[in-house]
C-alpha positions in Angstrom: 98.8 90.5 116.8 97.9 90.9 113.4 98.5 93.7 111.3 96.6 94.6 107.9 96.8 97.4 105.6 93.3 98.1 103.9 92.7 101.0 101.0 89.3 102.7 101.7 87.5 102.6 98.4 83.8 104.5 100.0 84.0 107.3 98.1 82.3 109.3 101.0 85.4 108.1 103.2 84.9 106.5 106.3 82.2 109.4 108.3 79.4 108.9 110.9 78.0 106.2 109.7 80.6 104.1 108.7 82.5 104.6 111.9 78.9 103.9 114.1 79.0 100.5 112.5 82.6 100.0 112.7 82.7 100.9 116.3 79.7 98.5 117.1 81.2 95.8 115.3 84.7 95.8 117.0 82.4 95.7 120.5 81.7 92.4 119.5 85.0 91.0 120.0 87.5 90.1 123.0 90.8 91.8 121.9 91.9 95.7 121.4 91.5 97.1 118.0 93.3 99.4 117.0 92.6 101.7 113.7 95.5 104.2 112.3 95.7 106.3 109.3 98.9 109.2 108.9 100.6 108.9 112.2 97.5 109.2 114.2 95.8 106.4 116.1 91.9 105.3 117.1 90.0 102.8 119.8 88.2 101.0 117.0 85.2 100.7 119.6 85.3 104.6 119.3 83.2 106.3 116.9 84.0 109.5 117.6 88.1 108.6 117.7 87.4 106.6 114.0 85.8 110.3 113.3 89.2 112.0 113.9 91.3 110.4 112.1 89.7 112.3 108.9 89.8 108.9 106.7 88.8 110.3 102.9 88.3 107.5 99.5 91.6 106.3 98.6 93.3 106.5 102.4 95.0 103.1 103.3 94.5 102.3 107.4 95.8 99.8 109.4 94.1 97.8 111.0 95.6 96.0 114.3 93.8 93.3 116.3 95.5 91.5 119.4 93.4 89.4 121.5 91.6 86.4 122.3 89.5 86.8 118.9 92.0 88.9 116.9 91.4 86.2 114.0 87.4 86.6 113.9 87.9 90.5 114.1 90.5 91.0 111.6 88.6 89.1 109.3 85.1 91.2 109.8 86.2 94.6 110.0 88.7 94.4 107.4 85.9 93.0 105.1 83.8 95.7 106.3 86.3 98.5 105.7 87.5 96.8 102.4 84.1 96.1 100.7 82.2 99.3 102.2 80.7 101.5 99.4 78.1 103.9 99.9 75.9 105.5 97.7 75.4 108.8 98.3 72.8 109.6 95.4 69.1 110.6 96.9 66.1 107.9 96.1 
């Protein structure tokens, strides 16, 4: 299993979006992914169960892959949540 602990630097927080595109991208892999933020635990193939667990800019998650592709996955969606910056100004 491998464990990683990731600050959220979006400074809309991980919301719909975000956790649409998560969810889809931890589809893509053979292992269980597991997302948790304060105590409180999500499917990462779960948008709605991202959703809950009310991730806001500056939160640090952990992310936990186990699996036949933990390595590819863990190395994706940590990018993902890592690097993920939104801008939320209207064009």
């Amino acid at each position: 299993m491998i464990s990683k602990e990731i600050s959220i630097i979006n400074p809309m927080g991980l919301h719909s979006r975000p956790c649409a595109v998560l969810a889809k991208m931890a589809k893509k892999y053979d292992c269980r992914i597991v997302l948790s933020h304060q105590e409180k635990c999500a499917d990462g193939r779960s948008m709605l169960a991202l959703m809950k667990l009310g991730i806001v800019c500056g939160s640090t998650v952990t992310l936990q892959c186990e699996g036949p592709q933990e390595q590819e996955a863990s190395a994706a969606l940590s990018e993902f949540l890592s690097t993920l910056v939104e801008n939320d100004e209207l064009h």
